[in-house]
C-alpha positions in Angstrom: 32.3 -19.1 -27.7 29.6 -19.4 -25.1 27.6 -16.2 -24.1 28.3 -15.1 -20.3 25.1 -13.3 -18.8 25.8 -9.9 -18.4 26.6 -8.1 -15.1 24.8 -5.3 -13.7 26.8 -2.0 -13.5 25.1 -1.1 -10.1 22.4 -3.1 -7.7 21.0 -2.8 -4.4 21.8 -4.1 -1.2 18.7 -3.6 1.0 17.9 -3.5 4.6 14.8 -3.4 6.7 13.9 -2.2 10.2 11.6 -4.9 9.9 10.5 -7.5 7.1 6.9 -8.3 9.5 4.1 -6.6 11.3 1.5 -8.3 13.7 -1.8 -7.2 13.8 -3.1 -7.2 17.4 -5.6 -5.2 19.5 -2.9 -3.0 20.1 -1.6 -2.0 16.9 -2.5 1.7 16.1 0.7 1.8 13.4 4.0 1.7 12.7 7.1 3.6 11.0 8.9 1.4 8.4 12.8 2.7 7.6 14.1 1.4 4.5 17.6 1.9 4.1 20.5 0.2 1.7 23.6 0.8 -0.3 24.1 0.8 -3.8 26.6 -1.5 -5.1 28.6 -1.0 -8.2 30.6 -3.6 -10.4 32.3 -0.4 -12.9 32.9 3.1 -12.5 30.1 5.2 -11.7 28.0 6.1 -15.0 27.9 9.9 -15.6 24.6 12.0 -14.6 22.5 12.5 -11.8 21.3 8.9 -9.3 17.8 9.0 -8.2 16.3 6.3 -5.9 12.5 5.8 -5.9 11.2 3.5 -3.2 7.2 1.9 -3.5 5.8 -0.3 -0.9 2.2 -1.7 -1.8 -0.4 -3.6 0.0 -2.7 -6.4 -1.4 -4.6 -5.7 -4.4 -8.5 -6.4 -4.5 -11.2 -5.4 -7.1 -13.9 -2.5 -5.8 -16.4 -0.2 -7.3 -15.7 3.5 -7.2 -19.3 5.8 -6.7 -20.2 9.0 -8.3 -22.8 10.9 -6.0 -25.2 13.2 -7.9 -27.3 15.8 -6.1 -30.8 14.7 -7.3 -34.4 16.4 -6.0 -32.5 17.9 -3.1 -30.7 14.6 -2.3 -27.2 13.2 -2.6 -27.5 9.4 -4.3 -25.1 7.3 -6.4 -25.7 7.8 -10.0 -22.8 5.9 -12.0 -20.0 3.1 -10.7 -16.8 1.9 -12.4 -15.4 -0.8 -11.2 -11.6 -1.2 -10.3 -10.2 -4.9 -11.4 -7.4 -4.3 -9.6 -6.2 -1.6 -6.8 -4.1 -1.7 -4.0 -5.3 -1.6 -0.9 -2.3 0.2 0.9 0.3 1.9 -1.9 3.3 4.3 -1.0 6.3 6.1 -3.1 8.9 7.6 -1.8 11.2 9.6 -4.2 14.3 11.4 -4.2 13.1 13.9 -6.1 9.3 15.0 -7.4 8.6 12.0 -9.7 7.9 14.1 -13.3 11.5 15.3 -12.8 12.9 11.8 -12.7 10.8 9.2 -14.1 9.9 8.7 -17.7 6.2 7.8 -18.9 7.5 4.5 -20.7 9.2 3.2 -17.3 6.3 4.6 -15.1 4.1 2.2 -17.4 6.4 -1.0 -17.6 7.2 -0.7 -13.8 3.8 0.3 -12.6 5.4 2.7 -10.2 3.0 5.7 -9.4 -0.5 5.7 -7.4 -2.8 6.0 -10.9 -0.6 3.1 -12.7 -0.7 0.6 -10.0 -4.9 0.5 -10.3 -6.3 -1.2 -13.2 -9.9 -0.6 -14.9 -9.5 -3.2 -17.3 -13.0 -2.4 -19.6 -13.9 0.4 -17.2 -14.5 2.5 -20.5 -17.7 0.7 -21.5 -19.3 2.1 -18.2 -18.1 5.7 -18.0 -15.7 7.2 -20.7 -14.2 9.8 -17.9 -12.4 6.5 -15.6 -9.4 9.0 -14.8 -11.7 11.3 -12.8 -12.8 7.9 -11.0 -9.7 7.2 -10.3 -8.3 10.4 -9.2 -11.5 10.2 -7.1 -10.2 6.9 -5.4 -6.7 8.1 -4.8 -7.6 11.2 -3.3 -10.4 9.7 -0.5 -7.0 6.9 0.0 -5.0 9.7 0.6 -6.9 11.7 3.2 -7.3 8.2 4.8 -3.4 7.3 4.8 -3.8 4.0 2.5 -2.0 5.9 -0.3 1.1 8.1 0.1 3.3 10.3 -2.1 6.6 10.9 -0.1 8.1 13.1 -3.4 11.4 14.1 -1.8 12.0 12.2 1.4 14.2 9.6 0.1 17.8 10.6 1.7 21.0 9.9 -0.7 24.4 10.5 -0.1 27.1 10.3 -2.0 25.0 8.5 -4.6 25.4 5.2 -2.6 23.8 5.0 0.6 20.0 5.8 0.9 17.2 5.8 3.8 13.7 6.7 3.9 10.9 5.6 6.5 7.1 5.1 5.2 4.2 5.5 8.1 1.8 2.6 8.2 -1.4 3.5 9.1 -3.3 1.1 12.2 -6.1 -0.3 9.5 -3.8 -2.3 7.8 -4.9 -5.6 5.6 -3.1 -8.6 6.2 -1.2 -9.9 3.2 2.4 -9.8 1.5 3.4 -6.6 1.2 5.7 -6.3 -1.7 8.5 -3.8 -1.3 10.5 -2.3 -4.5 13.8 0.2 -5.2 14.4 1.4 -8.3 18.1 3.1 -9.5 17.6 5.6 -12.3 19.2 7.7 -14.3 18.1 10.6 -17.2 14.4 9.3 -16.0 15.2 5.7 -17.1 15.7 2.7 -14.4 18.8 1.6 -14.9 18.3 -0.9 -11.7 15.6 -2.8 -9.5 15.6 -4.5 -6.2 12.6 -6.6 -5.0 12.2 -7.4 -1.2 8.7 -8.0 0.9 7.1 -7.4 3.9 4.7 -9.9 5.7 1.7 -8.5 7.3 -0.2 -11.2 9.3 -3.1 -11.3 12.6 -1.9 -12.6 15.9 -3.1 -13.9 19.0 -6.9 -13.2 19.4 -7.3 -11.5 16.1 -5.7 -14.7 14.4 -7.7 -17.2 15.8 -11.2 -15.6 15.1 -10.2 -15.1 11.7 -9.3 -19.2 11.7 -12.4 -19.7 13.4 -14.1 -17.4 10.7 -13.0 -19.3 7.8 -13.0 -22.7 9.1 -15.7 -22.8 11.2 -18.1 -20.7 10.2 -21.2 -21.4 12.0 -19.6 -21.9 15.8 -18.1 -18.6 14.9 -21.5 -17.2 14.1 -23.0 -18.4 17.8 -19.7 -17.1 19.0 -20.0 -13.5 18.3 -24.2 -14.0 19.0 -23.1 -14.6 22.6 -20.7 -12.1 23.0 -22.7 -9.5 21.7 -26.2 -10.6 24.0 -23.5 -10.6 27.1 -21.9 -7.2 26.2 -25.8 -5.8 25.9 -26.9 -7.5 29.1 -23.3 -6.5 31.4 -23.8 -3.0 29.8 -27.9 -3.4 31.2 -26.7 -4.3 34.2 -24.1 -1.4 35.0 -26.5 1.5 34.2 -29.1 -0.1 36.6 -26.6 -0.4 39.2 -26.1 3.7 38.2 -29.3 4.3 38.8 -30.2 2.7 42.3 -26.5 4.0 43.8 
């Protein structure tokens, strides 16, 4: 007897307000509402539906500072450096996550702020790498590039859910992938995977081309611009003066 694959009990239908964001001179932001409907394939299991919601940005490596007061003056004393960390992260949460997530899930699903940054061999440099990055979340916070939205995802009737996520105007251009998870007792019991295209236009595209592929005109380019901007602003202030 051949083995069927097994049916999920419950999955997500999602929706988007929108699945791209341009990046032009006038972008200063934008509200993302995520919204969907939980679909079901067998009676409703018993206990308490949570919905957790996580929208992350590109990852890239950095190097976290500590500043030391020394002789009277602030300098850097030791870095760790960060393999991987995301350069926009956000979780939104039906409830305050310790209440409904699990440590083993949190760890295979790399669903909060501190799991989704990586020190791999971070160690060998500093033994305290948690302060360094509790250091890093917390400047990304006060910035808007990291957000804990504990709370603000809506659920009703354990099937339909909405929550919207801020983006903040210094975006980085990139796929933006965009997870929901179903869970239940602290467990996941379901995921849904969707993402978000984040990409220059106009103007701001074609210098980044121009960047990239040629970068030496580019170079001369911005030389130009910035002797004109220098000379027109010159020019106005003497005008100023003689009127």
């Amino acid at each position: 007897i051949p083995f069927l694959p097994a049916v999920p009990e419950q999955s997500v239908v999602l929706g988007l307000s929108q699945d791209k964001v341009s990046l032009t001179t006038r972008f200063d932001g934008s509200n993302l509402l995520i919204f969907g409907a939980i679909k079901r394939e067998a009676p409703m299991p018993e206990g308490p539906l949570d919905v957790i919601v996580t929208l992350a940005g590109p990852t890239q490596a950095i190097t976290v500072r500590r500043k030391e007061r020394r002789f009277g003056i602030w300098v850097n004393a030791e870095a760790v450096p960060m393999s991987q960390a995301p350069a926009f992260y956000a979780v939104a949460s039906t409830a305050p996550l310790p209440e409904i997530l699990n440590n083993v899930d949190d760890l295979r699903h790399t669903i909060t702020i501190p799991r989704a940054i990586r020190a791999v061999g971070a160690t060998s440099v500093a033994p305290d790498v948690e302060n360094f990055i509790d250091a890093l979340v917390r400047i990304r916070m006060n910035k808007g590039q990291y957000q804990m939205l504990e709370g603000l995802v809506r659920l009703d009737e354990d099937t339909l859910f909405r929550t919207e996520i801020t983006l903040p105007s210094a975006l980085t251009e990139g796929v933006y992938p965009t997870r929901i998870f179903l869970l239940r007792s602290g467990a996941v019991v379901a995921r849904h995977d969707a993402v978000i295209n984040v990409q220059k236009e106009g103007v701001e595209r074609s210098l980044f081309e121009m960047s990239r592929e040629q970068p030496l005109l580019y170079g001369i380019l911005s030389l130009v611009i910035a002797v004109a901007a220098g000379w027109g602003a010159s020019a106005f202030f003497r005008m100023i003066r003689q009127a």
